[in-house]
N, C-alpha and C positions, 0 to 999 in steps of 0.2 A: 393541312390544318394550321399552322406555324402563322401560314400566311392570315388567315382567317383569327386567330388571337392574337395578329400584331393590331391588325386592323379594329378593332374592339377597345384595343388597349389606349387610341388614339380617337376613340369614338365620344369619350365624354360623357357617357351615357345618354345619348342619341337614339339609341336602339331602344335603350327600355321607355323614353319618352315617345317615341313612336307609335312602338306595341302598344302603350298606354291610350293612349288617343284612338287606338283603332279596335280598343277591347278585346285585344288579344292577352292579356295577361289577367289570371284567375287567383293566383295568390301575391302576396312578397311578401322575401322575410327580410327583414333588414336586422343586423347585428352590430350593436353599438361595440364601440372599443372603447378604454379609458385612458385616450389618448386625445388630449386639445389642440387641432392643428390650426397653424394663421392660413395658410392656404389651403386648397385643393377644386377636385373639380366634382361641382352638383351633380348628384345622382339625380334630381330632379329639378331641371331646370325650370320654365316659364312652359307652363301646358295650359293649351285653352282655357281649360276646363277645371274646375277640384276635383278629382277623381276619388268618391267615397269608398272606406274599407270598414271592413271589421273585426274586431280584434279577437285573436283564436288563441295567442298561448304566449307564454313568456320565457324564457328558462335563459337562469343565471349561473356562470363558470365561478370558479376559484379566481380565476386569472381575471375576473373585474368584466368579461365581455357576459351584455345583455342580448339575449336573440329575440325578435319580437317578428311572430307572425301572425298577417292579417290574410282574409280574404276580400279582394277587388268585389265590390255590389255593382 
């Protein structure tokens, strides 16, 4: 397994733009932090397609993080 979450961790998010494209993924939650960074690497790079969602809940921490989850249409 070790081997399998290095390789992930080097993935750039590849896997989830993939799944995406091939309609394999039914939800995502993505979770804001309140943290502005100058770099890093897109969770969603350049995908064919817009891939439409909808939005299902919101829920806010003390600690400033936003959770927002949608369901993929």
């Amino acid at each position: 397994m070790p081997k399998l979450i290095e390789e992930l961790k080097q993935d750039g998010g590849k896997t989830i733009q993939s799944f995406l494209c091939q309609n394999l993924i039914t939800d995502i939650t993505i979770t804001k932090i309140p943290i502005v960074l100058g770099e890093g690497i897109p969770l969603f790079n350049k995908l064919p397609n817009d891939i439409k969602v909808k939005h299902l809940k919101t829920d806010s921490y003390k600690s400033g993080f936003v959770k927002l989850s949608y369901e993929v249409l």
